[in-house]
N, C-alpha and C positions, 0 to 999 in steps of 0.2 A: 504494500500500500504506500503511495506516495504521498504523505504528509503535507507536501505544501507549502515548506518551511524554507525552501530559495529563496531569497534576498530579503525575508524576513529582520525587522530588528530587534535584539533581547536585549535584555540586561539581567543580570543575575548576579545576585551580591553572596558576599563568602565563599566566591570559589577557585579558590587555588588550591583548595584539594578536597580530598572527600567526595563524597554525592555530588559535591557543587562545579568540581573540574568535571567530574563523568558529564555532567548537564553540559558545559561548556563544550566537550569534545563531542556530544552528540550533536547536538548546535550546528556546530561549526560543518559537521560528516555531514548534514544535511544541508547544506547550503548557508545558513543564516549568517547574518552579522550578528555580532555579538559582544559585548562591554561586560566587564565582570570587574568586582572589587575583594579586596583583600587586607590585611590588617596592617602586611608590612612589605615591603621592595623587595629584601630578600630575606632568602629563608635564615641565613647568617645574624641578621642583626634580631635584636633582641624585642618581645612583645612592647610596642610602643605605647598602650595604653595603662592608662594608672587604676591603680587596684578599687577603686570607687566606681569605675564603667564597667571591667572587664577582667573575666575569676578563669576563663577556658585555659587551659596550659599548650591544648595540642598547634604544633606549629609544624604546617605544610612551607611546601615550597611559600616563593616570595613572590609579589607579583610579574617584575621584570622576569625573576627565574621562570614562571608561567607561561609568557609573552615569550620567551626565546623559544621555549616546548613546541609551543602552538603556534607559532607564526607560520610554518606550510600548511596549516590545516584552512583556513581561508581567512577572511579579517574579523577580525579580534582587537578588541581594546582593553585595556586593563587600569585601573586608576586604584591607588592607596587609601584606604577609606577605614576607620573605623565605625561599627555600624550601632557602635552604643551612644555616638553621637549623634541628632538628628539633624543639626544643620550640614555635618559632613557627607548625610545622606543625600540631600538634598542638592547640594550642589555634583553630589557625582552624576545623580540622572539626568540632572540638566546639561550638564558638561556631553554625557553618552550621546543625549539625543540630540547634541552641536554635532557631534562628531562622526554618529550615522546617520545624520539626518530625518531623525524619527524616532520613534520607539513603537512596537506590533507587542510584544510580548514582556510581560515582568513576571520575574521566578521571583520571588522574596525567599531566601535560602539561611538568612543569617539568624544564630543562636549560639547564643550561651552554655548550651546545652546541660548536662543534670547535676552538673556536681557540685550545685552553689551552696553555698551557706546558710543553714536555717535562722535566718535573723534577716533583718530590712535592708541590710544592704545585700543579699541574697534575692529579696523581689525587686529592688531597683536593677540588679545587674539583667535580671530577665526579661522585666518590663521594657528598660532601655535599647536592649538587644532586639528581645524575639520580636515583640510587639512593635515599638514604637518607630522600628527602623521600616519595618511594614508599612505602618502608615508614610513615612517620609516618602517613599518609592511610589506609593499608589498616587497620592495626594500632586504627586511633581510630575509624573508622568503620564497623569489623566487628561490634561489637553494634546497631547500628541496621541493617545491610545483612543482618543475623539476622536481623531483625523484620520487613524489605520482602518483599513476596511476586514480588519482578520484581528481586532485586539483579545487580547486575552490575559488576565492574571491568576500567574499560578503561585499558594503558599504552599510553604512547604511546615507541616506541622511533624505530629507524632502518636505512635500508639499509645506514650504517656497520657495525650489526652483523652481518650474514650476510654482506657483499663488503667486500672492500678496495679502498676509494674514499678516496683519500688529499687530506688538503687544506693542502698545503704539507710548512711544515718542524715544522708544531705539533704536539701532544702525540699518544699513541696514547691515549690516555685513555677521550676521548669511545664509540669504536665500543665499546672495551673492558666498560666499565661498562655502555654499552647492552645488548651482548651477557649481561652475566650479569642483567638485569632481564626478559629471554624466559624465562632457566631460571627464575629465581624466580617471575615469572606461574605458569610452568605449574605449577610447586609449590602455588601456592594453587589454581590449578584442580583439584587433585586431592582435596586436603586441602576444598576448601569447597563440592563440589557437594553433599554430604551435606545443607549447608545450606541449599542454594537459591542458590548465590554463585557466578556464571561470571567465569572469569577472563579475558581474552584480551592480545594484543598487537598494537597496528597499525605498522607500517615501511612511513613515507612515504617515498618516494625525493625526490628535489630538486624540492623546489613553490615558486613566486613568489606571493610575497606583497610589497608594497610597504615596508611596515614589519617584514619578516621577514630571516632570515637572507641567500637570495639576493635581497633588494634591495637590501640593503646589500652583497652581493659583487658585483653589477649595476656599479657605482659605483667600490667601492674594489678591486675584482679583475676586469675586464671582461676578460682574456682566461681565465682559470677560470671564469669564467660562462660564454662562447660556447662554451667546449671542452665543459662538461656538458650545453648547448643543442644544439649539435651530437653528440656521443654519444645522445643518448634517439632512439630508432626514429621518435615523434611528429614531430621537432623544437621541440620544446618543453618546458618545464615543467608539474609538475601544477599545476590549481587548489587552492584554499586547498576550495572547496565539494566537492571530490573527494575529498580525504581526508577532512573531517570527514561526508559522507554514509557514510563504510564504518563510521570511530567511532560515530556514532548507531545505527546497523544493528545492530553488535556489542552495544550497550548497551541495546539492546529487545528485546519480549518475543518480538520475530520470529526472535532468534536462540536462540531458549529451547534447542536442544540444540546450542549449540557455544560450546564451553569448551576452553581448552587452546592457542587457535590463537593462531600469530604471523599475522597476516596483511601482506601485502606489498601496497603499494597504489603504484605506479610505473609506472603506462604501460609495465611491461616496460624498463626501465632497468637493471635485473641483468640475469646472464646465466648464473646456475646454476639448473638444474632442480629447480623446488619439488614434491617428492613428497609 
């Protein structure tokens, strides 16, 4: 099936590695342009955010180091952005859509993800992150997703938010704030099909990526890794190419009449019936 997704333009933030570079390299394998952000230049230098924005440890490649990877795969733009700030959001989509000419598509990718702290500076760091960086990307790039005749916005959520899948003694935070970034999609799904503007949501369940979340719990948590290896029906983990084939899906013109959906993409790793 042909997607539709030549000369398309995306942006999609947090992705220099993990889910968010696989979204980029499918992107790009299908024709589209594509703008992506990242926290730091390279992968060398040290997290440039202060401990008040941003708690994540894992550190992928750098941006530049990304941009050298990906430069044969077609055009790509990359900008230094941290995404617990919302004026830094803000100015990067406006900057992407200087740069391509537009904007068709937003992946909103960026999170804090589970390990935060059970205390207030644990819901600011997630708020700031998961959520509010959402908003900066929607908000800034909805008069050019006006003007695209194929717009689409895709969040990228979590099976934290629909089950309780506890990951120690850390914050409740994480699933928290994911949870209300479904209700809020579906708010724009309603509010923006008027204009041609689908909203959706994807909830990966636990995917192995090397430079992702559970690579890093592979490592530094290996019997909470074997325990969710052991739980999934498969015996395994998803791929990184699994979940980002359903975001591309979502974000083309194949999915022209569905708007509104959380979609769950887990090999069946919940266990509540999705009506």
């Amino acid at each position: 099936m042909d997607l539709e997704l030549k000369g398309k333009k995306v942006i999609i933030s947090a992705a220099t590695r993990g889910l968010g570079r696989q979204m980029v390299e499918q992107f790009l394998d299908e024709g589209a342009v594509v703008s992506f952000c990242g926290r730091r230049a390279r992968k060398t230098e040290a997290n440039p955010s202060d401990g008040d924005v941003f708690a994540n440890p894992l550190a992928g490649e750098g941006v530049e180091d990304a941009l050298e990877a990906l430069a044969g795969r077609g055009e790509v733009y990359g900008s230094v952005v941290d995404c617990g700030y919302f004026d830094q959001v803000t100015a990067w989509v406006e900057q992407a859509a200087q740069q391509m000419g537009g904007i068709d598509i937003v992946v909103s990718n960026a999170s804090a993800l589970g390990g935060i702290p059970r205390n207030r500076k644990g819901w600011d760091i997630n708020y700031n992150v998961d959520l509010m960086s959402a908003v900066a990307m929607f908000d800034t790039a909805l008069p050019y997703l006006k003007q695209s005749k194929a717009a689409a916005f895709v969040q990228m959520s979590t099976i934290t938010a629909i089950e309780n899948h506890a990951f120690g003694e850390s914050g409740l935070s994480y699933g928290a704030i994911k949870a209300a970034l479904i209700n809020y999609v579906h708010q724009l799904s309603i509010d923006y099909m008027k204009d041609g503007i689908r909203a959706n949501c994807v909830c990966p369940g636990p995917s192995f990526v090397e430079d992702g979340s559970w690579g890093f719990l592979k490592d530094a948590m290996p019997d909470y890794y074997e325990a969710n290896r052991l739980k999934h029906p498969a015996g395994r983990f998803g791929k990184p190419e699994e979940i980002a084939n359903a975001v591309l899906f979502l974000a083309s013109i194949r999915a022209s009449w569905i708007t509104g959906v959380n979609l769950t993409v887990d090999g069946g790793f919940t266990r509540n019936v999705k009506y």
